[in-house]
C-alpha positions as CSV (number, residue, x, y, z in Angstrom):
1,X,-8.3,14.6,23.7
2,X,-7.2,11.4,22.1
3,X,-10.3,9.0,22.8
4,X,-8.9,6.2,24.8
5,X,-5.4,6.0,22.9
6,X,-4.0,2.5,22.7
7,X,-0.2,2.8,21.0
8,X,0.7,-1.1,21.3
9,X,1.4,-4.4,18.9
10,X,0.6,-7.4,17.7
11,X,2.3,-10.6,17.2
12,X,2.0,-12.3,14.0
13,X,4.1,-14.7,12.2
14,X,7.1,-14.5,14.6
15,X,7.2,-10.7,14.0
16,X,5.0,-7.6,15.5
17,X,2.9,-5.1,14.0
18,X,2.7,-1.8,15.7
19,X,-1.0,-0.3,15.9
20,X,-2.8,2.3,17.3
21,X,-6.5,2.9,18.3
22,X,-8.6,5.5,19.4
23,X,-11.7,6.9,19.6
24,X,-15.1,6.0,21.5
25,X,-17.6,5.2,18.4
26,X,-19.6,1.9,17.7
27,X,-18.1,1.4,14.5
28,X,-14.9,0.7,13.3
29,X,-12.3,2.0,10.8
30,X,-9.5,1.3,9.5
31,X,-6.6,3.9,8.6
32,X,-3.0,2.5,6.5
33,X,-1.1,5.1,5.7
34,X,1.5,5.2,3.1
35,X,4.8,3.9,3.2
36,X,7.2,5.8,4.8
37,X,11.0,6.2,6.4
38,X,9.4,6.5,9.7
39,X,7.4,3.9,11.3
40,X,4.2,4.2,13.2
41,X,5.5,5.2,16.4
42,X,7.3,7.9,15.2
43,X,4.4,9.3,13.3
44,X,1.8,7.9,15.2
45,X,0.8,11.3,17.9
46,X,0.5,13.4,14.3
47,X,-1.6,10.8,12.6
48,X,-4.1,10.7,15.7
49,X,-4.4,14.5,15.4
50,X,-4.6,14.1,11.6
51,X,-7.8,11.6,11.7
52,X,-9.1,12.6,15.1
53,X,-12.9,14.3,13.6
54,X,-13.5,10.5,13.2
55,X,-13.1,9.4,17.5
56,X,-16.6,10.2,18.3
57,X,-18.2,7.9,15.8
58,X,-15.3,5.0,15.0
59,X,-12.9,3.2,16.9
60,X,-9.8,4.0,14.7
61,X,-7.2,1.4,14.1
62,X,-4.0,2.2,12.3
63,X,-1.8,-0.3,11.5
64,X,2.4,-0.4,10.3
65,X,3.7,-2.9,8.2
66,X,5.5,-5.7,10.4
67,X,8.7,-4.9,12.1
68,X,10.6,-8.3,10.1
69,X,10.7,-8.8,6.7
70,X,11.9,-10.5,4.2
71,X,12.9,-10.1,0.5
72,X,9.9,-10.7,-1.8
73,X,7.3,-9.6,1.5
74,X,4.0,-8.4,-0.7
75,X,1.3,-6.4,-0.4
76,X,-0.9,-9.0,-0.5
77,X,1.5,-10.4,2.6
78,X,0.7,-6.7,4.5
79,X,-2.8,-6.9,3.5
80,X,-2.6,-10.6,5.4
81,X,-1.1,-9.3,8.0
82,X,-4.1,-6.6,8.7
83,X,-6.5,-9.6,8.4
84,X,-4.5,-11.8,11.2
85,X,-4.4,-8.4,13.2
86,X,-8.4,-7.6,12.7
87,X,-9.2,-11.4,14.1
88,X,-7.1,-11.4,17.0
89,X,-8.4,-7.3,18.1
90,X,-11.9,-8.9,17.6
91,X,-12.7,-6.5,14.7
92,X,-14.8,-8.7,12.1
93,X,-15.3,-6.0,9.8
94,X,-14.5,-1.7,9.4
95,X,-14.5,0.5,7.0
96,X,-10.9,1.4,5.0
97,X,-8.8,4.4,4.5
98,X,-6.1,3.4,2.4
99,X,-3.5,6.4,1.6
100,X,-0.7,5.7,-1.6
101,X,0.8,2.1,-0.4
102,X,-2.0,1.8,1.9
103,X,-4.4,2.3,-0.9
104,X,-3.0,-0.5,-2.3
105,X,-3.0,-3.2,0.7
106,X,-6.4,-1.9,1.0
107,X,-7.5,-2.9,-1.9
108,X,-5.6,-6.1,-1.4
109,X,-7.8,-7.2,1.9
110,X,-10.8,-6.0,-0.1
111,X,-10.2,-8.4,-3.0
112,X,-9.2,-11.0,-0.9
113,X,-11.0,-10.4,2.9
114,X,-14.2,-9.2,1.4
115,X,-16.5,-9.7,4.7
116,X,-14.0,-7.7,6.1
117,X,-14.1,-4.3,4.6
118,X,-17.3,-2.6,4.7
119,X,-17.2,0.6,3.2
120,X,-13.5,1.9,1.3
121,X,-11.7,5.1,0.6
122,X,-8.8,4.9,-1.3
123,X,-6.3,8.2,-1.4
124,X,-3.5,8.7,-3.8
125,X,-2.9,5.5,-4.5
126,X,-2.7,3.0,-7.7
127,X,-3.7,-0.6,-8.9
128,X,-0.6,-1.1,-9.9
129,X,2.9,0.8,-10.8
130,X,3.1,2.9,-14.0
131,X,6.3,4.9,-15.0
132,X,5.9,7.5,-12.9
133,X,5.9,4.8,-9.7
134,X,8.6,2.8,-11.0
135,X,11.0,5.6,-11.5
136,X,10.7,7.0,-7.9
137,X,10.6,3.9,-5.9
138,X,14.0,2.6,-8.3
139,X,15.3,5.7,-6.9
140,X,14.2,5.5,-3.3
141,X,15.9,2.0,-3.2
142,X,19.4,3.3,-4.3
143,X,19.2,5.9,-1.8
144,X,18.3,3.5,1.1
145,X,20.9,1.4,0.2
146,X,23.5,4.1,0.2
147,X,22.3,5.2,3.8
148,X,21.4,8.8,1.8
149,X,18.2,8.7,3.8
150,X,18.1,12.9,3.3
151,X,18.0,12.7,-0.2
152,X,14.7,9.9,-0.4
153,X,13.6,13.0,1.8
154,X,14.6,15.7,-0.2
155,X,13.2,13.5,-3.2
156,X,10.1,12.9,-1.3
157,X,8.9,16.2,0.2
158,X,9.4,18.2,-3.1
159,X,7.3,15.8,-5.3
160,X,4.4,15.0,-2.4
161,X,3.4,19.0,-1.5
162,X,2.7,22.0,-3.5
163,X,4.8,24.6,-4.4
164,X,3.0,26.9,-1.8
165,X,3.5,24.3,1.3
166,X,6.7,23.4,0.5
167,X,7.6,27.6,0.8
168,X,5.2,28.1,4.1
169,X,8.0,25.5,5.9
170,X,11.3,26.3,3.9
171,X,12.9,27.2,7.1
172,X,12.2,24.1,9.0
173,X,12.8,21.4,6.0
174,X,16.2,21.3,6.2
175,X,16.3,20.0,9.8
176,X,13.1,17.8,9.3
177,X,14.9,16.2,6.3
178,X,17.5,15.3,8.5
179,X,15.8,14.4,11.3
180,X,13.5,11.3,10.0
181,X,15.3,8.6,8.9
182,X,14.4,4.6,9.1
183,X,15.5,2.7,11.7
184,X,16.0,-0.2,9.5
185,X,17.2,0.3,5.9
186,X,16.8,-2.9,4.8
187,X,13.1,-3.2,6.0
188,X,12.5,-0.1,4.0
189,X,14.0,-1.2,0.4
190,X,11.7,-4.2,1.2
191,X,9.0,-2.7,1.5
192,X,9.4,0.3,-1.2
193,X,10.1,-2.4,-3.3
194,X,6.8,-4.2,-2.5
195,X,5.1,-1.5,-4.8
196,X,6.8,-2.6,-8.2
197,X,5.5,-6.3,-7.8
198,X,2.5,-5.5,-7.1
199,X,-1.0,-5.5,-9.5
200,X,-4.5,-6.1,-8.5
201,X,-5.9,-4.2,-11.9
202,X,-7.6,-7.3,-13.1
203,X,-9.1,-8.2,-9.6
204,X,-10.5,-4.5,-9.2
205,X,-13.9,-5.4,-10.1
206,X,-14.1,-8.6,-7.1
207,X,-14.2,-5.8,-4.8
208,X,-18.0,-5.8,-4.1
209,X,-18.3,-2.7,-1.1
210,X,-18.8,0.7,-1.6
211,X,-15.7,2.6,-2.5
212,X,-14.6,6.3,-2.9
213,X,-11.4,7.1,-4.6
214,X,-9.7,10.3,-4.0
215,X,-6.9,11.6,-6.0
216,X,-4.7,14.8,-6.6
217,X,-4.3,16.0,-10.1
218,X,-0.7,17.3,-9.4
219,X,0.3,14.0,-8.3
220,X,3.6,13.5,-8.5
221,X,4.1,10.2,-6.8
222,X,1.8,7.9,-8.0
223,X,-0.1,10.5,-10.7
224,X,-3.8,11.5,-11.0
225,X,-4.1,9.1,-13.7
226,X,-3.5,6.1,-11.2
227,X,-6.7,7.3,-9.3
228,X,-8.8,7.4,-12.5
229,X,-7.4,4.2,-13.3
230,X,-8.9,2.8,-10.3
231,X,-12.2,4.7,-9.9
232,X,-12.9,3.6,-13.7
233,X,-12.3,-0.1,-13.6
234,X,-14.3,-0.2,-10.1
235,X,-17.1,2.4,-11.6
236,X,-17.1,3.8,-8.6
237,X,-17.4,7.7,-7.2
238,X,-14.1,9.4,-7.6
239,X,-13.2,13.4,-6.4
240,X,-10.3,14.4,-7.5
241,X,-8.3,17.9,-6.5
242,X,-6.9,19.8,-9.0
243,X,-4.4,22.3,-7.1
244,X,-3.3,19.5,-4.7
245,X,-0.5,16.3,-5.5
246,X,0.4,13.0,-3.6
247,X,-0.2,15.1,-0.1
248,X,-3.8,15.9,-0.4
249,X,-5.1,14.1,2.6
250,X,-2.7,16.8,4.4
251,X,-2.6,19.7,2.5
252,X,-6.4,19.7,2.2
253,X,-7.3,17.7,5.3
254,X,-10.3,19.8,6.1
255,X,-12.3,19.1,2.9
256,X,-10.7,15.8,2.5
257,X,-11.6,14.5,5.9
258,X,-15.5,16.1,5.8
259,X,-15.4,14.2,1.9
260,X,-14.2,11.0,4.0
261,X,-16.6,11.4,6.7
262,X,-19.7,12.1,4.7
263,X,-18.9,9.0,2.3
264,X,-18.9,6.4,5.4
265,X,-21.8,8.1,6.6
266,X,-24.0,7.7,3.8
C-alpha cells in the first residue's frame, strides 16, 4: 500500500532533517508541506495517504525543516537545506509541490537551485508577506511563546477550512486541537517567523521551469491575492478555487491532485 515507505533522516549542518519516500516510479518529486505545530513524523502516515495517486509514477520525497535552529534561520536556509538533502539521496533533479511555507522554499531552490527543479506547483502560498500574513504569524508567535499551543490551533483550523469542513468534524476538534502540539516551541516561533523576512518577488521571473500555481479564493491565511501575485509576475498558468481557502489541497484533494498530476504529466 505505501510503495516502499522509507520514514528516516538526514544529517546536515550538525542537525537532521526528517524525510520520507515512497513510491516505485522513475521519476522523482518533491512534496514540502506547510509549516506546522507538528513535524513530519507526526503527520507523515496522513501525508503518504494524502499524495499516494502519485507512487506508481514518482518516487515521492517529503522533507521537514531541520530539527535545530537558530534565530534568523531563512527560507532561503530550508530551501538549502532540501538542496544538501537532494545531493546526498542522489536525486539531481524532481519536480516540486510546494504547499503555503513550502510554496515559498520552493520557490526559493527554484531561484537559486535551478537544475534542480524540473517542473513546479506552488499551493497556497506567497512571494512574500502581505497584511494578511503578517498579522497571523505576529499572532502565532505570541501564542507559541505563551505555551497556548490550542489557541494557534483554534486560530489555525478556523481560518484554513470552510465553513462546511470545519461543521462535518465539530465533534472531534476539540480533542484534535488539544492533541497536536510542537515538541519544541522555540523551533516553531523560528520558523513561523521565517515567513515575515522573507521576499523573493523581484527574483520570481529567474525561475525558468514550468510552473502551476494553485490558489483558494477564500484564503484566509495567506489570501487568493498572494497566488495571483505569483502566477502574474511568473506569467505562468494559475487555477484558482473559488469555494475553497488556505486548505484546498485537502478539502479538494481529488481535483487538486488530478490538476497536479496532469500538470507534471504534460
Amino acid at each position: 500500500m505505501f510503495y516502499n515507505l522509507i520514514k528516516d533522516k538526514i544529517k546536515i549542518n550538525n542537525s537532521y532533517v526528517d524525510y520520507i519516500a515512497f513510491g516505485v516510479g522513475s521519476r522523482n518529486l518533491i512534496i514540502v508541506p506547510g509549516l506546522s505545530v507538528r513535524d513530519l513524523k507526526g503527520a507523515g502516515i496522513s501525508l503518504v495517504l494524502m499524495y499516494k495517486c502519485f507512487a506508481k509514477d514518482y518516487r515521492v520525497y517529503l522533507f521537514d525543516r531541520r530539527h535545530d535552529v537558530s534565530e534568523g534561520f531563512s527560507i532561503w536556509d530550508m530551501a538549502d537545506d532540501i538542496a544538501n538533502a537532494m545531493k546526498q539521496l542522489g536525486v539531481d533533479s524532481a519536480d516540486f509541490l510546494g504547499v503555503s511555507q513550502g510554496g515559498m522554499i520552493s520557490m526559493a531552490l527554484a531561484i537559486k537551485y535551478p537544475d534542480k527543479v524540473s517542473k513546479l506547483v506552488l499551493c497556497a502560498t506567497a512571494a512574500r508577506p502581505n497584511d494578511t500574513i503578517k498579522k497571523n504569524i505576529n499572532n502565532w508567535v505570541v501564542y507559541a511563546k505563551k505555551g497556548d499551543y490550542v489557541s494557534i490551533n483554534k486560530e489555525t483550523f478556523s481560518l484554513m477550512y470552510t465553513a462546511s469542513y470545519l461543521k462535518k468534524y465539530k465533534l472531534i476538534m476539540p480533542f484534535i486541537v488539544r492533541l497536536v502540539k510542537p515538541k519544541d516551541v522555540n523551533r516553531f516561533v523560528i520558523l513561523a517567523s521565517s515567513i515575515l523576512t522573507f521576499d523573493c518577488y523581484e527574483k520570481l521571473s529567474e525561475i525558468k521551469c514550468p510552473v502551476l500555481v494553485i490558489g483558494g479564493e477564500c484564503d484566509q491565511i495567506t489570501t487568493g491575492e498572494a497566488s495571483v501575485e505569483i502566477a502574474e509576475k511568473i506569467g505562468c498558468e494559475i487555477y484558482m478555487y473559488k469555494e475553497y481557502g488556505h486548505a484546498v489541497y485537502e478539502e479538494a484533494k481529488k481535483d487538486f491532485n488530478k490538476r497536479v498530476y496532469d500538470f507534471l504529466m504534460l
